[in-house]
C-alpha positions as CSV (number, residue, x, y, z in Angstrom):
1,X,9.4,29.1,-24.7
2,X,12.2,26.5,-25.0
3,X,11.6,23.5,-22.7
4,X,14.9,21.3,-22.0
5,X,15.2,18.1,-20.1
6,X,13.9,17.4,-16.9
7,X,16.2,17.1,-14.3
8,X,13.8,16.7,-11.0
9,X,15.6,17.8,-7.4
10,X,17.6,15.1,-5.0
11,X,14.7,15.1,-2.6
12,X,13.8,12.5,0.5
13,X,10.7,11.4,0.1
14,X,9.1,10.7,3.9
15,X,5.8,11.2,3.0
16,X,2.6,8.7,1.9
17,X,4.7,7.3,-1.4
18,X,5.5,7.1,-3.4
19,X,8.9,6.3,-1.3
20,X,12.6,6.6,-2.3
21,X,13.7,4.2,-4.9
22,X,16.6,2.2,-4.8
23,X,19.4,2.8,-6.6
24,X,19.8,-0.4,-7.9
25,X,15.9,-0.4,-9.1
26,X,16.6,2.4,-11.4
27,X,19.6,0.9,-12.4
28,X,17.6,-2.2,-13.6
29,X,15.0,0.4,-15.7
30,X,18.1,1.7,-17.6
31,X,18.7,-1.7,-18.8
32,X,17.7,-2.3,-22.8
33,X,14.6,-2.7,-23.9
34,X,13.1,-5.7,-25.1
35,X,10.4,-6.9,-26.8
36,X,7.1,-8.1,-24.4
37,X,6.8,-11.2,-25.8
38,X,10.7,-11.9,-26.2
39,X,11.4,-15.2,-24.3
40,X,13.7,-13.5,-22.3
41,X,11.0,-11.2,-21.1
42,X,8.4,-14.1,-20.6
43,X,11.2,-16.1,-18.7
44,X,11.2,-12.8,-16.4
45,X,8.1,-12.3,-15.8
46,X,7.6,-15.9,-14.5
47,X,10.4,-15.0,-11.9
48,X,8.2,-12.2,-11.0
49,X,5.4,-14.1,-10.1
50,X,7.4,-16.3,-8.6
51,X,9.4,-13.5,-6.2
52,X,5.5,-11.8,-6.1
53,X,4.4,-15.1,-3.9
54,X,6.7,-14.8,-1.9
55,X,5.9,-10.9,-1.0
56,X,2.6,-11.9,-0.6
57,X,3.1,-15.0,1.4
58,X,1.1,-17.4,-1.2
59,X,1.1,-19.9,-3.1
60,X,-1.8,-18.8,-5.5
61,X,-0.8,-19.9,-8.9
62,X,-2.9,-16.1,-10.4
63,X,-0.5,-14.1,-8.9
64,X,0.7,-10.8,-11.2
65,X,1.2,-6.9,-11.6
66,X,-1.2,-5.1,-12.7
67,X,0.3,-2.6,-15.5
68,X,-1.1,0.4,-14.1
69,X,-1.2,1.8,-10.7
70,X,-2.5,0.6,-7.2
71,X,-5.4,2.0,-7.7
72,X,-5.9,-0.4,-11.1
73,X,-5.1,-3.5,-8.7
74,X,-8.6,-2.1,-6.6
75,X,-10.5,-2.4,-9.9
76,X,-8.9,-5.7,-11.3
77,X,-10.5,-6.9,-8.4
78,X,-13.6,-5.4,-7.9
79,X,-15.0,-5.7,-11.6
80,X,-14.0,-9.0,-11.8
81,X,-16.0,-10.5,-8.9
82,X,-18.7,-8.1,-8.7
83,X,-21.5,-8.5,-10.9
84,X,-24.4,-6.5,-11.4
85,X,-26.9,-6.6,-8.2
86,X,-24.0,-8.7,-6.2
87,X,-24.1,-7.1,-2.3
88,X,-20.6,-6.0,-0.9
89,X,-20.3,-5.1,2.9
90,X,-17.2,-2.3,2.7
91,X,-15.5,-1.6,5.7
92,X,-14.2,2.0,5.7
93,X,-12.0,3.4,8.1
94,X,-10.3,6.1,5.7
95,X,-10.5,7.4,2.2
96,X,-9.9,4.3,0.3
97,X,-12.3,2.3,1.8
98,X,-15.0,5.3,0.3
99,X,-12.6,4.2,-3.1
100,X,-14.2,0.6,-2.8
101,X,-17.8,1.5,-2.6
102,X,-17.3,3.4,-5.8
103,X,-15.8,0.6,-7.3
104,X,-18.9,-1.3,-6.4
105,X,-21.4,0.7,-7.9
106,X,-19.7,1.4,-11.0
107,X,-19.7,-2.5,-11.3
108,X,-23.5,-1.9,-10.4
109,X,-23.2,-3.8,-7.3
110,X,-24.9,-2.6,-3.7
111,X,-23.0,-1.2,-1.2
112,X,-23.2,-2.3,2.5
113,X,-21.0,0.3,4.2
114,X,-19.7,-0.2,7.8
115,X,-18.0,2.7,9.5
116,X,-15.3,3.3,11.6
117,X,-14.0,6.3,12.9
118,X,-11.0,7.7,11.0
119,X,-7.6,6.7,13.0
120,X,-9.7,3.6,14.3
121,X,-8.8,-0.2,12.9
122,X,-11.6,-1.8,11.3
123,X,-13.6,-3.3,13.9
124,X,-14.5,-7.4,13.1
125,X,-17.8,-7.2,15.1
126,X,-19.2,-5.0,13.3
127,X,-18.3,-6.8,10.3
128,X,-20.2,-9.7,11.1
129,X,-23.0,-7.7,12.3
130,X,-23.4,-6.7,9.0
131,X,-22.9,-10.1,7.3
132,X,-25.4,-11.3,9.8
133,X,-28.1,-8.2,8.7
134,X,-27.0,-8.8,5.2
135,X,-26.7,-13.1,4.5
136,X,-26.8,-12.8,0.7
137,X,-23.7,-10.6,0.8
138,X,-21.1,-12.0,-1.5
139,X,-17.7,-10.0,-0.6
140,X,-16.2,-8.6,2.2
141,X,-13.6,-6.2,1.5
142,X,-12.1,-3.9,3.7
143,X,-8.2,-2.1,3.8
144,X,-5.6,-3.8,5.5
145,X,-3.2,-0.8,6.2
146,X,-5.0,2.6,5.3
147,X,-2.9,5.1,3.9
148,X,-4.7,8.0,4.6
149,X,-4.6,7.5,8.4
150,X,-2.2,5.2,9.4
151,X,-4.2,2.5,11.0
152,X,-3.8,-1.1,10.4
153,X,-6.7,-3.7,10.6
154,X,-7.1,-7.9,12.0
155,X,-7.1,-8.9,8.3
156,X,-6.8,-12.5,9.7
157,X,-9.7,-12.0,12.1
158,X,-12.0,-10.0,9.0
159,X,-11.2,-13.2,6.8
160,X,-12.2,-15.9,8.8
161,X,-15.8,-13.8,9.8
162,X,-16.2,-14.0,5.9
163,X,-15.4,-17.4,5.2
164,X,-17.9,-18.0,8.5
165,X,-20.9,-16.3,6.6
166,X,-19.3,-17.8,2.9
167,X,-17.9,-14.4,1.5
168,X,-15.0,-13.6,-0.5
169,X,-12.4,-10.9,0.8
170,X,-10.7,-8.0,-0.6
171,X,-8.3,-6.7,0.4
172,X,-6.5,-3.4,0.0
173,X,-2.2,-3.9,0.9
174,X,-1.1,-1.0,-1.1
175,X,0.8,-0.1,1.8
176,X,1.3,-3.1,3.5
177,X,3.2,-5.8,1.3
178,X,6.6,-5.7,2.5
179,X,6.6,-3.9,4.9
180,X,4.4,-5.3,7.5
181,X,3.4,-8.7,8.2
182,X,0.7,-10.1,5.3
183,X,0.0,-13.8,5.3
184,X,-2.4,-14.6,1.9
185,X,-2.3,-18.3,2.4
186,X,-2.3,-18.2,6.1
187,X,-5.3,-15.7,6.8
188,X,-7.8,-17.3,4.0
189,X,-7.7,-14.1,1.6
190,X,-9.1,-14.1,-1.7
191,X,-8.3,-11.3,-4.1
192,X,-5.5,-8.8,-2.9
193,X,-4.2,-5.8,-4.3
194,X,-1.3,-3.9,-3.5
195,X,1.4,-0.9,-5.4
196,X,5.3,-1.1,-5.8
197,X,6.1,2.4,-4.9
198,X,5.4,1.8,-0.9
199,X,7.4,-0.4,0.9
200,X,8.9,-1.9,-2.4
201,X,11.0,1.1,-2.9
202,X,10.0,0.8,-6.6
203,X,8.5,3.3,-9.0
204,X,4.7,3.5,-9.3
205,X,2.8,2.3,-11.7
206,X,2.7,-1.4,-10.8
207,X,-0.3,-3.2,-8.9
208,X,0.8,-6.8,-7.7
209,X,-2.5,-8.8,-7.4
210,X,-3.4,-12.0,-6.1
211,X,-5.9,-14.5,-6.2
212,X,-6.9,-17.5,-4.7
213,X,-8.7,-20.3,-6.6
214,X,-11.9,-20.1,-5.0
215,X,-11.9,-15.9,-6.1
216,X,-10.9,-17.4,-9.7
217,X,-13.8,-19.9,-9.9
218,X,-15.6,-17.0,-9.1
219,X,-14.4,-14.9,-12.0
220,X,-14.8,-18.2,-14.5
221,X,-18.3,-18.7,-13.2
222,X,-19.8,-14.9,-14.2
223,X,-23.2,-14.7,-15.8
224,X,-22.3,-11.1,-17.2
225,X,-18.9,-10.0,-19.0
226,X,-16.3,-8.3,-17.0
227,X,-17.2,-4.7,-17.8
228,X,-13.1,-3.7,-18.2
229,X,-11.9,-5.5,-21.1
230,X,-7.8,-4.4,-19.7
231,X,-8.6,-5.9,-16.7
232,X,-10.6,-8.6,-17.7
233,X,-8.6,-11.7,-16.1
234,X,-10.0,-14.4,-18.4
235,X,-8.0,-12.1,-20.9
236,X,-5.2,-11.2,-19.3
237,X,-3.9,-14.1,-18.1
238,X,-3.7,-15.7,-21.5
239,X,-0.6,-13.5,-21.0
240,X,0.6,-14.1,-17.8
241,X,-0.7,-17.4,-17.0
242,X,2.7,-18.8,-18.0
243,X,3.6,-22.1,-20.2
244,X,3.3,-22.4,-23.5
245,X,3.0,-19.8,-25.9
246,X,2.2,-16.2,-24.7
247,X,-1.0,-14.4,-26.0
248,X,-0.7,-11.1,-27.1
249,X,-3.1,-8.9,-24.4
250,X,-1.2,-5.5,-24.4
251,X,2.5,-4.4,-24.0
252,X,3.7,-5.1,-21.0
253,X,6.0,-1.5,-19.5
254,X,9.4,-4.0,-19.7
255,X,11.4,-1.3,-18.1
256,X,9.2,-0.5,-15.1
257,X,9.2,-4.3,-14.9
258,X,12.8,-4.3,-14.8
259,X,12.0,-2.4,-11.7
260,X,9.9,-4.5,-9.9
261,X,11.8,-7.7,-10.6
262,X,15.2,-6.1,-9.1
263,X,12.9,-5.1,-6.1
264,X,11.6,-8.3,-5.5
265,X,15.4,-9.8,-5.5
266,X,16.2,-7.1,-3.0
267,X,13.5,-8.4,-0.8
268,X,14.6,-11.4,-1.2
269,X,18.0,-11.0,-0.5
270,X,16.5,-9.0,3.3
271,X,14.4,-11.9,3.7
272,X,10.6,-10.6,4.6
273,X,10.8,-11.0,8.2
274,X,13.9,-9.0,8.3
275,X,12.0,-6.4,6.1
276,X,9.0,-6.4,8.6
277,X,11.3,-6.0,11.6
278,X,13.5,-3.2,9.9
279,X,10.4,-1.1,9.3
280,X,9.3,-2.1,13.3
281,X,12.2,-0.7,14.3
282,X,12.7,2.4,12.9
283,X,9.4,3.4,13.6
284,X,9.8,2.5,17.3
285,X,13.0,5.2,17.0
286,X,10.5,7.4,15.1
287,X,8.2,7.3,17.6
288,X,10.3,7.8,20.5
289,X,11.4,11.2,18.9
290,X,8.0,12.6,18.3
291,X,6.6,12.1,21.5
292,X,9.4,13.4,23.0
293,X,8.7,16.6,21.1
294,X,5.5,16.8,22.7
295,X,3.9,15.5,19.8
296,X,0.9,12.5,19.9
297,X,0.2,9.8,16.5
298,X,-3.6,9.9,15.9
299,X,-4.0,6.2,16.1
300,X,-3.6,3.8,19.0
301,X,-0.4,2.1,19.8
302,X,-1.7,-1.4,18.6
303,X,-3.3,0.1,15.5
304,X,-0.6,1.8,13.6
305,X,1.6,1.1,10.9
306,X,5.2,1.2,11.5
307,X,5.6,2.5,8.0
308,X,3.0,5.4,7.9
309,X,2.9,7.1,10.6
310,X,-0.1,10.1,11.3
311,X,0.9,13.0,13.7
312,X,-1.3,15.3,15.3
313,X,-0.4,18.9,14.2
314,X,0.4,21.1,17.4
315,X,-1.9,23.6,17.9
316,X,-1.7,27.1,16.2
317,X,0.9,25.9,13.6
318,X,0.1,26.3,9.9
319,X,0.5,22.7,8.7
320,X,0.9,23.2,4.9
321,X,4.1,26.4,5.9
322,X,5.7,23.0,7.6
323,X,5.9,20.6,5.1
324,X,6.7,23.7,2.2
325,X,9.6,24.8,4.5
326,X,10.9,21.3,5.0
327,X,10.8,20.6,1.0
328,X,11.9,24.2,0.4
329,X,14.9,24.0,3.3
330,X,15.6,20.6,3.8
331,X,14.8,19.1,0.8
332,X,12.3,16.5,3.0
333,X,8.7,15.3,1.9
334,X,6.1,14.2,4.5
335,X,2.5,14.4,3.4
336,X,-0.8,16.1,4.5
337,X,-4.0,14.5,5.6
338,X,-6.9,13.6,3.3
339,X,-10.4,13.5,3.6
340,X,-11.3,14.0,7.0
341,X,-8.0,14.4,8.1
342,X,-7.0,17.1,6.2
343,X,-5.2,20.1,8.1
344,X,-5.4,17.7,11.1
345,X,-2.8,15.8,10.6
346,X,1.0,15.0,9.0
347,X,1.8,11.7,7.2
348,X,5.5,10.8,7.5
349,X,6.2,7.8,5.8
350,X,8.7,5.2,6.3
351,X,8.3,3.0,3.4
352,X,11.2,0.6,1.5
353,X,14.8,2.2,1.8
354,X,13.4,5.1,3.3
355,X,13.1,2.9,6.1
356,X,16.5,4.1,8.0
357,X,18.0,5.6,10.8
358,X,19.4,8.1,8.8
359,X,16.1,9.1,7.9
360,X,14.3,9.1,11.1
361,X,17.3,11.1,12.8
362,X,17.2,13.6,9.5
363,X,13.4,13.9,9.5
364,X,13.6,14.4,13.7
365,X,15.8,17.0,13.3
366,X,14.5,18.7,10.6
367,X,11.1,18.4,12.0
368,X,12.4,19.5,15.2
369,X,14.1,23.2,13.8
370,X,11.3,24.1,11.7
371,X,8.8,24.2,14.5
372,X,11.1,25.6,16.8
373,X,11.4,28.6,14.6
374,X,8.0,28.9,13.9
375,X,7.8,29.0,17.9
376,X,5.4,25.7,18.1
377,X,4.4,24.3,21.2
378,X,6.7,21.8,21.4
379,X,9.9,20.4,23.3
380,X,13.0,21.3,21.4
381,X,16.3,19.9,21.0
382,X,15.1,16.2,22.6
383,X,13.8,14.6,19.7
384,X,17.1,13.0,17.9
385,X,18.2,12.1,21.3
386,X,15.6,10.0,22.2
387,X,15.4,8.3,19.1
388,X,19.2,7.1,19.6
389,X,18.2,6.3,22.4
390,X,15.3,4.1,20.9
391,X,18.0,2.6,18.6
392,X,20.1,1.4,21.4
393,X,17.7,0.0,24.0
């Protein structure tokens, strides 16, 4: 067999991420290579952080990516503050907050879990009903805007009931920064992770952290080494801590760095309210269309993300013939449900500069003709029309 180049389809990707990537962010990644420790590159990487503050909305001076995927940024901060024995209440409302309790007990740390119904935000009283049950619990950590369900929690709320009971937070933004509102400095949060190929519109494989000085005492005060030595942040940030002269900790990936720096400038250049507000909107438009299909989101008005949005899956339609026919026909990704939700459920994403009307319209109408032909329950021929309509009001 003789294998040639890869040349991958034009496809839109409306689906859980990773999202479509700028032009202009793949432009950046075909720029030469340079060496990880060339000044040029160090000078860079301090306007990351620097651009990465502002995403985050902090001014915490251990503020990086991660050179490795979101869910690297989940571990970075899990095995650096949780030591062996340490007690962790985990909020879980969806599959990645099942991700943090395995974090936790690979780190050899106890679990605490409190549940919420998949769908559902996280809900703060319970929270502290645990932290009250459990008063030597050291962390709090919970997901601020859960992927695998759509439903966005009171991170503000969740982070003062740990500071009340003198626990640190993590949080879980893989799917938040940029596109919705996230306030570090504001809401009191300690160690935060997030991913660039969500509402970043860059590639994946990056997983911008932050953490606040009181999580970084924390991580200089440990009784037991960090049991990752690549995500060890008394090593690491030999390397990014900035000033002075760089030591070596492992090569940096410059081009998907590239990436992420021309990212950051384009979010910049939005501004992040008008990023927040973009992503409102079309989702509003979104919405409009769906439910005038006949169609419902799994979770509550006040609890969803504007940029992932789960639908139910009408009844007697085969859920995995939709999505194939929509890549297959239209060239269109949305994603499936996991976990729980899986076969109940359709993810359409609308993440970064897939955040458009163009998009919405395309992924209405697209949406709307498949079903029809497969002779769904559903109202056909309403949906694009009510999303313009959305768009004008």
């Amino acid at each position: 067999m003789t294998i040639r180049s890869f040349h991958p389809p034009q496809r839109t990707l409306m689906g859980p991420g990773p999202s479509d990537v700028y032009p202009r962010i793949l432009e950046a990644m075909s720029r030469q290579t340079i060496g990880h420790l060339d000044p040029m590159f160090v000078a860079m990487m301090d306007e990351i952080k620097v651009m990465l503050r502002y995403a985050f909305q902090t001014q915490n001076a251990l503020t990086m990516p991660v050179s490795a995927p979101g869910s690297a940024g989940m571990e970075t901060a899990f095995v650096n503050l949780v030591e062996p024995g340490d007690k962790v209440v985990i909020c879980q409302n969806g599959v990645f907050g099942g991700r943090m309790k395995e974090n936790v007990e690979r780190c050899g740390g106890v679990a605490v879990m409190v549940e919420d119904a998949w769908g559902a935000a996280v809900d703060p009283n319970k929270a502290e009903d645990a932290l009250k049950a459990n008063p030597d619990a050291k962390i709090l950590a919970f997901v601020h805007a859960e992927t695998s369900t759509g439903a966005q929690s009171d991170a503000k709320t969740l982070a003062e009931i740990a500071r009340k009971y003198d626990c640190l937070t993590i949080a879980d933004t893989v799917t938040s920064l940029g596109g919705t509102p996230l306030m570090v400095d504001d809401w009191g949060l300690d160690a935060v992770y997030s991913g660039t190929q969500k509402c970043l519109s860059c590639v994946p494989g990056l997983s911008p952290v932050t953490f606040s000085e009181r999580a970084l005492d924390t991580v200089k005060a440990r009784k037991t080494k960090v049991q990752s030595w690549f995500m060890d942040l008394n090593l690491v940030l030999g390397y990014w801590a900035g000033g002075g002269k760089r030591a070596y900790h492992h090569t940096a990936p410059i081009n998907a760095l590239y990436g992420l720096h021309e990212a950051l400038v384009i979010l910049q250049e939005e501004g992040i309210e008008n990023a927040w507000t973009r992503h409102r909107r079309n989702h509003e438009a979104l919405r409009a269309g769906i439910e005038a299909m006949g169609l419902s989101f799994v979770v509550k008005a006040e609890d969803r993300l504007p940029q992932l949005n789960a639908i139910s899956i009408p009844g007697g339609v085969d859920e995995a013939a939709v999505r194939t026919r929509l890549l297959n026909e239209y060239n269109l990704e949305i994603g499936a449900g996991l976990g729980a939700m899986a076969g109940k459920i359709w993810r359409i994403g609308l993440m970064g500069c897939a955040s458009n009307q163009r998009n919405v319209l395309f992924c209405l109408g697209a949406l709307d003709a498949v079903l029809s032909d497969m002779r769904a329950p559903i109202t056909s021929g309403v949906a694009v029309g009510a999303a313009m309509a959305a768009y004008k009001s």
